[in-house]
N, CA, C and O atoms as a GROMACS GRO file, in nm:
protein
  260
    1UNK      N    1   0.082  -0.119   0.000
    1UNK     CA    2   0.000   0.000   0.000
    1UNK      C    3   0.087   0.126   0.000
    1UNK      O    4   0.053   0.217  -0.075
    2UNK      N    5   0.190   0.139   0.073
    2UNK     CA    6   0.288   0.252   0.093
    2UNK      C    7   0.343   0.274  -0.066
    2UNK      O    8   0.324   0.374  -0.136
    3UNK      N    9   0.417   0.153  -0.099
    3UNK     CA   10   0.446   0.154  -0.252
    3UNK      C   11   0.339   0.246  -0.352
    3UNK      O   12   0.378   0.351  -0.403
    4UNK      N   13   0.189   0.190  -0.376
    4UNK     CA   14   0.109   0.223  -0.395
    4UNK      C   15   0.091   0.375  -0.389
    4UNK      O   16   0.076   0.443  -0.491
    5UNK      N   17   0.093   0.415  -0.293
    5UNK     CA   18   0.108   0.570  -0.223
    5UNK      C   19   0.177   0.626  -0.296
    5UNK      O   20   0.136   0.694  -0.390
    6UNK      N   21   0.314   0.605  -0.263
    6UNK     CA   22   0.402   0.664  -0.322
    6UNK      C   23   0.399   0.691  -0.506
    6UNK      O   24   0.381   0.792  -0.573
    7UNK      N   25   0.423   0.559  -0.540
    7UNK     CA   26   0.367   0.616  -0.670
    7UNK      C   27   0.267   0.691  -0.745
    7UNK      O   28   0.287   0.732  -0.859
    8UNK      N   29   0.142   0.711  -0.672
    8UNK     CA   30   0.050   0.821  -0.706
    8UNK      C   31   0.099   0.936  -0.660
    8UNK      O   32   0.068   1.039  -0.720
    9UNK      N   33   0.187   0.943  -0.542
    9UNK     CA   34   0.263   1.106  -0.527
    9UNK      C   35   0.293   1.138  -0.643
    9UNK      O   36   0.246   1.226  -0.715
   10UNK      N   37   0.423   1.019  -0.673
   10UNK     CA   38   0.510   1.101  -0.780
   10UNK      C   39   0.449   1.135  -0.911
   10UNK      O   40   0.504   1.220  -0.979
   11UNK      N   41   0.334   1.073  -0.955
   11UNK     CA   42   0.244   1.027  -1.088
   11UNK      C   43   0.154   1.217  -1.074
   11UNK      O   44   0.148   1.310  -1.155
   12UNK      N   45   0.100   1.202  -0.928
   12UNK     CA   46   0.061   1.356  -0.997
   12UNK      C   47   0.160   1.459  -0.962
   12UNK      O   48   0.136   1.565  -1.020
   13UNK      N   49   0.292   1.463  -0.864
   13UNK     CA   50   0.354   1.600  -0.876
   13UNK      C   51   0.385   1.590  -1.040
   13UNK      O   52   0.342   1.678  -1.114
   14UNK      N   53   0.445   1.502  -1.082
   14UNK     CA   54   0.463   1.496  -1.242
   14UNK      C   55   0.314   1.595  -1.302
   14UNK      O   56   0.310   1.693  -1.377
   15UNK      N   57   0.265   1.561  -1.270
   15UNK     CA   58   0.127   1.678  -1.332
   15UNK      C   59   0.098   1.799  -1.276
   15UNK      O   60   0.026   1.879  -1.334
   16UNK      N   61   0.134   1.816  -1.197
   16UNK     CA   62   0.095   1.984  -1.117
   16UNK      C   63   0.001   1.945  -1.025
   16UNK      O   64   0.010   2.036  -0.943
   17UNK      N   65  -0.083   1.870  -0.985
   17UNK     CA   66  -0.210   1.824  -0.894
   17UNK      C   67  -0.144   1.771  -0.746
   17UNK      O   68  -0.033   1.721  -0.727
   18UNK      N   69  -0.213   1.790  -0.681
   18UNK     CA   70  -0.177   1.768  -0.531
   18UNK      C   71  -0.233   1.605  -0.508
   18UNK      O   72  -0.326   1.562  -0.577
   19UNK      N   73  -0.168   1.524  -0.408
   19UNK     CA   74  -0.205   1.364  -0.423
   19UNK      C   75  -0.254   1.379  -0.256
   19UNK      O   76  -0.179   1.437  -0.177
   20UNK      N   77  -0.360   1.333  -0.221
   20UNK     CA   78  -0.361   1.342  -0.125
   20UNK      C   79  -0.480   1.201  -0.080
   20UNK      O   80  -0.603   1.190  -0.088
   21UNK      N   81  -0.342   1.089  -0.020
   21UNK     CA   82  -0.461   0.903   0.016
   21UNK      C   83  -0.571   0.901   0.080
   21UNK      O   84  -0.674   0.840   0.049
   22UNK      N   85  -0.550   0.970   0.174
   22UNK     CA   86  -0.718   1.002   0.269
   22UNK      C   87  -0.801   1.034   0.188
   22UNK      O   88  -0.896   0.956   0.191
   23UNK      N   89  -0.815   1.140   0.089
   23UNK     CA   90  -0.932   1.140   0.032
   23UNK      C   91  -0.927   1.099  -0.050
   23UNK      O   92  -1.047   1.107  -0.076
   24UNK      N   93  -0.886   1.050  -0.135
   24UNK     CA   94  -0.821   0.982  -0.259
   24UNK      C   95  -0.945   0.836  -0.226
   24UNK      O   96  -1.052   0.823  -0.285
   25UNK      N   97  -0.890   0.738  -0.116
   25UNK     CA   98  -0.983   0.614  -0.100
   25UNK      C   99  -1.096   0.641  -0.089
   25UNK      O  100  -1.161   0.542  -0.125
   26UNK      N  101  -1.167   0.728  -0.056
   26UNK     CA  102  -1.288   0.761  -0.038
   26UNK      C  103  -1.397   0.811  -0.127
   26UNK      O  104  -1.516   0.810  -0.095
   27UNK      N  105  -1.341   0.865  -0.263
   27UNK     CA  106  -1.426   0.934  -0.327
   27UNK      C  107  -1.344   1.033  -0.418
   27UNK      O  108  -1.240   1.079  -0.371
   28UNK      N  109  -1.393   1.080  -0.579
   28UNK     CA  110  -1.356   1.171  -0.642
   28UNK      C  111  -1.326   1.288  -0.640
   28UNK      O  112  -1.235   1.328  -0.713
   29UNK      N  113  -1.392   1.370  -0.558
   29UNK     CA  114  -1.395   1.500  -0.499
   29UNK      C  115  -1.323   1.493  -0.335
   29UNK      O  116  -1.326   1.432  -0.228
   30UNK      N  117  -1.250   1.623  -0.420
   30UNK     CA  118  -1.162   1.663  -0.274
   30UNK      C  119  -1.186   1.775  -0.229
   30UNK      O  120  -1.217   1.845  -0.326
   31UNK      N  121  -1.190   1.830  -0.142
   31UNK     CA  122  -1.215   1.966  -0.026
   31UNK      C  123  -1.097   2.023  -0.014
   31UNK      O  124  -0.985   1.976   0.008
   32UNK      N  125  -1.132   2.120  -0.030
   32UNK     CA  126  -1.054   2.271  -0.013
   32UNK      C  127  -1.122   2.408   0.029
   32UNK      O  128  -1.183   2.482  -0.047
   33UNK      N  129  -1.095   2.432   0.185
   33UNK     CA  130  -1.173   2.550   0.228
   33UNK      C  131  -1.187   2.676   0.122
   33UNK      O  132  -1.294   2.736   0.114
   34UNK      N  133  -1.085   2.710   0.048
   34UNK     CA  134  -1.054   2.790  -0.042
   34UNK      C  135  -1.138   2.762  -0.188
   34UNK      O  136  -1.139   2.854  -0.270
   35UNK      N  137  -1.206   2.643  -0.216
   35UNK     CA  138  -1.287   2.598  -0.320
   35UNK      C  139  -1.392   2.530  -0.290
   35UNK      O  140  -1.394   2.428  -0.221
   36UNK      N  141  -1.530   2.608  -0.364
   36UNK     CA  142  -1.621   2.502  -0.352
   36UNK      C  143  -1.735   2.475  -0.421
   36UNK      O  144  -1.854   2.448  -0.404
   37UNK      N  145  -1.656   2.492  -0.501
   37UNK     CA  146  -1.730   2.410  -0.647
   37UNK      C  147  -1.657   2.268  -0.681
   37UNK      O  148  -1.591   2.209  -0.596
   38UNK      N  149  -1.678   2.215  -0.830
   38UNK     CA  150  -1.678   2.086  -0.857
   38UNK      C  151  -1.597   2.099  -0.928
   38UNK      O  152  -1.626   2.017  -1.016
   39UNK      N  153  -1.484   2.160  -0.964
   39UNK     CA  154  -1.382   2.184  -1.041
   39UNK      C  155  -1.323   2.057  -1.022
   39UNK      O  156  -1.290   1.992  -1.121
   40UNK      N  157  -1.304   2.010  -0.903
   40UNK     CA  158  -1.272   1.843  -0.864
   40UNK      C  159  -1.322   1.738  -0.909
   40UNK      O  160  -1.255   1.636  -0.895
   41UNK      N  161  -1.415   1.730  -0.956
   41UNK     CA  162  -1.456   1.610  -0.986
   41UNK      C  163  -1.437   1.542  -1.125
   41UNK      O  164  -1.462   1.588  -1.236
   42UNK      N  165  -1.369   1.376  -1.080
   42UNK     CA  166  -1.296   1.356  -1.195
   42UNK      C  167  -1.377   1.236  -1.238
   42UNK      O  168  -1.406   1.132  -1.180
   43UNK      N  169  -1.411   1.299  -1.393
   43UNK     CA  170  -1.534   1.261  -1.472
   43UNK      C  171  -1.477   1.167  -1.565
   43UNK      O  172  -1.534   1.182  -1.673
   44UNK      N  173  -1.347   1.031  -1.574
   44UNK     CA  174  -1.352   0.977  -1.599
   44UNK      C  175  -1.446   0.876  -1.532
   44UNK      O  176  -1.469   0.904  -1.414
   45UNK      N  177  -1.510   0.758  -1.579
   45UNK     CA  178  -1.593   0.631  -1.533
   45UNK      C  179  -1.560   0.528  -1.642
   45UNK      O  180  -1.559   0.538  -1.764
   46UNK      N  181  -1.534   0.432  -1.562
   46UNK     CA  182  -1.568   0.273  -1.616
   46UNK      C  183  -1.698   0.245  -1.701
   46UNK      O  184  -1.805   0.284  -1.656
   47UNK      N  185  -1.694   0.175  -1.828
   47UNK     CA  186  -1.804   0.185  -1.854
   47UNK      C  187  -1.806   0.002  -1.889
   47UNK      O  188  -1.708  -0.064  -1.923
   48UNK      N  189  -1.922  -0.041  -1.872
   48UNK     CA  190  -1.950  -0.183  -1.912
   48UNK      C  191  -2.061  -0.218  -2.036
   48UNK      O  192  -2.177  -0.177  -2.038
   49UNK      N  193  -2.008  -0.287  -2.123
   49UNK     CA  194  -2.051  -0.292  -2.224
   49UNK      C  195  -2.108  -0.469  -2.249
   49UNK      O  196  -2.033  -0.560  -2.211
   50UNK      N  197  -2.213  -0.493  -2.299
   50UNK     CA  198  -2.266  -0.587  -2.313
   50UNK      C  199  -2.273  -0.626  -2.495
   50UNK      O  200  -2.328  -0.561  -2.584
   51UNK      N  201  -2.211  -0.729  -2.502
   51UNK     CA  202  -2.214  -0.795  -2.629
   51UNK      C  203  -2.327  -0.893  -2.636
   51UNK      O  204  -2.332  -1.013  -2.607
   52UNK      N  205  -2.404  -0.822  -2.676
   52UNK     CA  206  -2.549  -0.983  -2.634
   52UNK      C  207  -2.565  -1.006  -2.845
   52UNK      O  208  -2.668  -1.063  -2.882
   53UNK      N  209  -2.489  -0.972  -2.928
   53UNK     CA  210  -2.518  -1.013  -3.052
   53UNK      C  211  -2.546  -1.120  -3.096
   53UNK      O  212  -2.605  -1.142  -3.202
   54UNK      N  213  -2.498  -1.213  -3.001
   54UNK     CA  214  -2.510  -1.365  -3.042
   54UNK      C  215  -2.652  -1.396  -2.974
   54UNK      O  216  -2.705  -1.503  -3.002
   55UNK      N  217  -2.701  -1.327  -2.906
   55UNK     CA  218  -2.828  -1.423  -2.835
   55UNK      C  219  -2.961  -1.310  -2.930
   55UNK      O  220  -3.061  -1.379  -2.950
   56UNK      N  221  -2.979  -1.174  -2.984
   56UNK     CA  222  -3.060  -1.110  -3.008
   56UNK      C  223  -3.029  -1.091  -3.168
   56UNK      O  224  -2.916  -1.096  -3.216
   57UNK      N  225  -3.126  -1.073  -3.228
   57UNK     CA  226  -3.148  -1.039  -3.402
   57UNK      C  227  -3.099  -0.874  -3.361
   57UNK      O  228  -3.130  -0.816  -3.257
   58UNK      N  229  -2.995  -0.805  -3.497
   58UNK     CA  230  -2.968  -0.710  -3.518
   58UNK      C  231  -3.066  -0.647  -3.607
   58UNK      O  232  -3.076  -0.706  -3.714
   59UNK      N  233  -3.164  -0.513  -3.589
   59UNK     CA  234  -3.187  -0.473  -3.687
   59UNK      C  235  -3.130  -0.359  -3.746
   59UNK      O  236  -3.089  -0.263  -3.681
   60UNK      N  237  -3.128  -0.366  -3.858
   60UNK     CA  238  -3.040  -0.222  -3.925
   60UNK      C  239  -3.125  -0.129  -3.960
   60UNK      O  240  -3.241  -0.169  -3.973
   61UNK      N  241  -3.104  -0.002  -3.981
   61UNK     CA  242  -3.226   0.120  -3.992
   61UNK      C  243  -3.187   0.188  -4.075
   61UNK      O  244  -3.084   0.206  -4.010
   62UNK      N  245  -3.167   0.258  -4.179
   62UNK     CA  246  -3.115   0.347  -4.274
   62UNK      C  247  -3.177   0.511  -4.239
   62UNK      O  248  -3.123   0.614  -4.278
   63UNK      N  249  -3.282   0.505  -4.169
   63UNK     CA  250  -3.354   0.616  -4.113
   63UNK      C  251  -3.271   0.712  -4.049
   63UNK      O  252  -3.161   0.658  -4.036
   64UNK      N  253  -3.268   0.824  -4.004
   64UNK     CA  254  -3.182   0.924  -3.948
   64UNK      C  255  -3.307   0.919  -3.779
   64UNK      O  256  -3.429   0.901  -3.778
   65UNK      N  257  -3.207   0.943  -3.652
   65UNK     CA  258  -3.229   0.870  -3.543
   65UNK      C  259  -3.270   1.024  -3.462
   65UNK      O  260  -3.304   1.025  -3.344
   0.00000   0.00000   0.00000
């Protein structure tokens, strides 16, 4: 975990961003008395994708959607 740590230090001073583990495990958004808006919030997400082609008929549409 320390390892871990450490390399997200060095990963964002390399970027200009402050690394900070306490809030880091907890959630996207970080606090700053000095800010308080959502300028923080980091709007990458995982996304999961379902291949069901083999079990459902494809239909194709030439129509504008």
């Amino acid at each position: 975990m320390e390892e871990y740590i450490r390399l997200e230090k060095e990963k964002v001073r390399r970027r200009g961003e402050v690394y900070d583990w306490e809030t880091t495990m907890y959630g996207n958004i970080w606090y700053d008395e000095d800010i308080h808006d959502l300028r923080s919030v980091e709007t990458e997400f995982l996304a999961i994708v379902y291949n069901d082609t083999l079990t459902s008929e494809v239909a194709l549409s030439c129509e504008p959607t």
